[in-house]
C-alpha positions as CSV (number, residue, x, y, z in Angstrom):
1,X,-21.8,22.5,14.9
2,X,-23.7,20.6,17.7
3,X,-23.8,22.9,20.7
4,X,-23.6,22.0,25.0
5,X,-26.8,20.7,26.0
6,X,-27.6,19.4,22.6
7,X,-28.2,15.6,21.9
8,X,-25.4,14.0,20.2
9,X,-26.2,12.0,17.2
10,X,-25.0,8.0,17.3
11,X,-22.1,6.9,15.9
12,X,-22.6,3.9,14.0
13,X,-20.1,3.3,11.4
14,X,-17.0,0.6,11.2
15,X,-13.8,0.7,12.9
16,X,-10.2,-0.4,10.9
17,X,-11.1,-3.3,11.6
18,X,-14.3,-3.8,10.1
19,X,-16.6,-4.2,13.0
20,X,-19.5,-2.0,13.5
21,X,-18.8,0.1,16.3
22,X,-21.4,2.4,18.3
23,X,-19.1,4.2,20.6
24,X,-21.7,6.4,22.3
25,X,-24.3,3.1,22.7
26,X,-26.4,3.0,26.0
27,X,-25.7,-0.9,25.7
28,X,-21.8,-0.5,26.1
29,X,-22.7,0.1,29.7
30,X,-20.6,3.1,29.5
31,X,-20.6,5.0,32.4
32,X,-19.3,8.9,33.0
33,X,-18.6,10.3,29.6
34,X,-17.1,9.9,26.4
35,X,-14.7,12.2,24.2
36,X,-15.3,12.0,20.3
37,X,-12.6,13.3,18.0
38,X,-13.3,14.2,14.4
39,X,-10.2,14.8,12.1
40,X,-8.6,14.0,8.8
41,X,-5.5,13.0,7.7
42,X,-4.8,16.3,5.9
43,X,-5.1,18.5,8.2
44,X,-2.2,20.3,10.1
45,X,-4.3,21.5,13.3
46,X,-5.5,17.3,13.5
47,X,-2.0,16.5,13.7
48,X,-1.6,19.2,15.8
49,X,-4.0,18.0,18.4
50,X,-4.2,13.7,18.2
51,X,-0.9,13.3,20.5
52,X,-3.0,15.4,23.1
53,X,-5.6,13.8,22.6
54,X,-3.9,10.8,22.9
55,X,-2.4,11.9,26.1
56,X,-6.1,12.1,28.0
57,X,-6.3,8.4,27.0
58,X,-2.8,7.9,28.8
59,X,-3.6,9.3,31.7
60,X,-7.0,7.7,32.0
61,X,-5.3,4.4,32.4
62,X,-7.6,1.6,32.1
63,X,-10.5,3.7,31.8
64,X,-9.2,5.3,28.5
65,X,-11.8,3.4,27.1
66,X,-13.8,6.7,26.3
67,X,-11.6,8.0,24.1
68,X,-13.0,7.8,20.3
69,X,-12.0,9.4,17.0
70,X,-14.0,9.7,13.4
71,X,-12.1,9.6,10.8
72,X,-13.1,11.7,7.5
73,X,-10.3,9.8,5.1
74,X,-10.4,5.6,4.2
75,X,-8.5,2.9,6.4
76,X,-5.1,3.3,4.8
77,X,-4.9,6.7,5.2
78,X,-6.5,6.9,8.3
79,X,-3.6,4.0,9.9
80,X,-0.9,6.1,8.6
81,X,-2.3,9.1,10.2
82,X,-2.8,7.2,13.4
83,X,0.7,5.6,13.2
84,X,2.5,8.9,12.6
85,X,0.8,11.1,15.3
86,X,1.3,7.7,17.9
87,X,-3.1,7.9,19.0
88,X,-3.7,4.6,19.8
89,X,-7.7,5.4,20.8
90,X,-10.5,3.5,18.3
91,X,-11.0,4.7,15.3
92,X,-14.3,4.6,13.0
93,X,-14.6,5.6,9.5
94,X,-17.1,7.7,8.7
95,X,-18.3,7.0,4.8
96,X,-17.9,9.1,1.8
97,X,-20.4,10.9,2.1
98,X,-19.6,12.3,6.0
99,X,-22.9,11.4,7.2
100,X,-22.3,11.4,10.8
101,X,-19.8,14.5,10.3
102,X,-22.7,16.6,9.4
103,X,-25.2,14.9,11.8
104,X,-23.0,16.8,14.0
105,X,-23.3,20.0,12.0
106,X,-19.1,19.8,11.4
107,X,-17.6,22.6,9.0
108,X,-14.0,21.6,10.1
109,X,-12.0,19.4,11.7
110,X,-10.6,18.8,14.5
111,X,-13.9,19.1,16.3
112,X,-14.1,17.3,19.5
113,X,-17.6,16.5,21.3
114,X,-17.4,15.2,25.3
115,X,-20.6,13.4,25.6
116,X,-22.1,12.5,29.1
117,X,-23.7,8.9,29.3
118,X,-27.0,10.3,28.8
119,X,-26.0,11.0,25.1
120,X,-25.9,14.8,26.2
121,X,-23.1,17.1,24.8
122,X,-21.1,18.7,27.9
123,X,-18.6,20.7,25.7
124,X,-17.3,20.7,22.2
125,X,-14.6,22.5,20.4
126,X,-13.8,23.3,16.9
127,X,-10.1,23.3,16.2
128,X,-7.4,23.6,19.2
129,X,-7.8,25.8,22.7
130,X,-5.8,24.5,25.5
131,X,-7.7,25.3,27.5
132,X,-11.4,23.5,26.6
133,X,-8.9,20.4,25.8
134,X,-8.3,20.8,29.5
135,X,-11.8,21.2,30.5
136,X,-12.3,18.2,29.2
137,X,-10.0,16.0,29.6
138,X,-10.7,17.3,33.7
139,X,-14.4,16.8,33.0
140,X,-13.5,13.3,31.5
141,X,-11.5,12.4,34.6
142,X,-14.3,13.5,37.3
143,X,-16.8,11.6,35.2
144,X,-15.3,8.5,35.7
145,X,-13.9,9.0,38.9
146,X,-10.4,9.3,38.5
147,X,-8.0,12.4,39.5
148,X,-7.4,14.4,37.1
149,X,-3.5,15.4,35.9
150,X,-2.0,17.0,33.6
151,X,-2.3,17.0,29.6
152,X,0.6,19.8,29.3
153,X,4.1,19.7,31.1
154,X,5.5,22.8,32.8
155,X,7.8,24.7,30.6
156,X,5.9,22.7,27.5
157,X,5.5,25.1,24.6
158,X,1.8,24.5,23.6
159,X,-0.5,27.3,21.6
160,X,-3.5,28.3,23.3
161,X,-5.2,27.9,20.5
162,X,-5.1,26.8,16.6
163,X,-8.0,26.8,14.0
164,X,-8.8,23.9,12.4
């Protein structure tokens, strides 16, 4: 799996819509970094983590915009997925044969890349840790100039960590 300091591939695959999407793209403008999200629809520690996940994008506001998942499963499966774990972020398919997956050197899923705008990976995580979810999402934030709060509520009963 791609490591910090390590370039991170392009994404250029289609979303559920169709459209050719390059989330990581210098010409989207995109400024402070982005968070990419690998998972498939059969996979406990992905359903585990999207509504976290999901919760960064929240919290961002209107700059949730950096907020990106891969799926490894087709469009039906991967709507249902969506629809039942309530992520709401963009969504591209990556094709049969998982060629961006292994661009980025995946062996499982979740795996989640935050990318700075230079194309640069800051942090990446294989499975679930609270804490590098919070890293991130506190990374994220600063990146983009926005205060950074809370993905877990007090008393919440989260794991610290769950392989994927």
């Amino acid at each position: 799996m791609l490591q910090t300091g390590e370039r991170a591939p392009e994404i250029d695959l289609r979303d559920l819509s169709g459209r050719s999407l390059r989330p990581l793209s210098p010409e989207r403008g995109r400024k402070g970094h982005a968070l990419v999200i690998f998972f498939k629809d059969e996979c406990p520690t992905c359903r585990y983590t999207l509504p976290f996940v999901e919760r960064i994008q929240q919290r961002l506001g209107s700059k949730g915009d950096r907020i990106f998942g891969v799926s490894q499963d087709g469009g039906e499966r991967t709507r249902a997925f969506l629809e039942s774990t309530g992520a709401t972020f963009p969504v591209v398919l990556d094709d049969p044969e998982y060629a961006v997956s292994r661009a980025y050197g995946l062996s499982n899923v979740p795996s989640i890349f935050l990318v700075d705008a230079d194309g640069i990976i800051r942090r990446s995580i294989a499975g679930f840790s609270r804490s590098a979810l919070e890293g991130m999402a506190s990374d994220l934030a600063a990146s983009i100039g926005v205060p950074p709060t809370p993905i877990f509520s007090e008393g919440e009963q989260v794991l610290e960590t769950k392989p994927g």
